[in-house]
C-alpha positions, 0 to 999 in steps of 0.5 A: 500500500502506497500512503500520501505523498508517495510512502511505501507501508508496505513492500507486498506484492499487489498481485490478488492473494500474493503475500511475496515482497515487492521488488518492482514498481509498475506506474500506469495511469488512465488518461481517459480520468486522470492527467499527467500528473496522476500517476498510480503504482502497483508494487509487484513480486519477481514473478508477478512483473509482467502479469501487472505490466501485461493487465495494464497495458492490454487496456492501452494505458501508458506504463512503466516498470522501476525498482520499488522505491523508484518514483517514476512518471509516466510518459504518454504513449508513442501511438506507434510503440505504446507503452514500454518496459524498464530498460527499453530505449524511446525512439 
């Protein structure tokens, strides 16, 4: 769980019924609601990563994959790449 402003309580991976300690941070926001300011983070275990990543960006919003404990903002979409992944290059 995330507190205001931006405080890690919890390193848990938010995955449903997963208790394994968060390692990454997926960002994503929907902009169809909210603006580039508004930015939500789900913590993720090793192996949940991608499932979180994959969820959020099936739904076309603009996300990011950092580090727990990294804040990171989350750019807008290029309309031809969409979202990308830590450690991929923007074009």
């Amino acid at each position: 769980m995330i507190d205001l402003p931006g405080q890690i309580e919890s390193k848990r991976c938010s995955r449903a019924g997963c208790r394994a300690e968060a390692t990454w941070a997926v960002h994503w926001r929907n902009p169809r609601i909210h603006g580039i300011d508004r930015v939500k983070t789900w913590l993720a275990c090793e192996e949940h990563r991608d499932y979180l990543y994959d969820y959020v960006e099936a739904r076309g919003f603009p996300v990011t994959i950092t580090p727990a404990g990294v804040v990171d903002r989350v750019p807008d979409p290029d309309p031809v790449s969409g979202a990308q992944r830590a450690g991929e290059q923007e074009e």
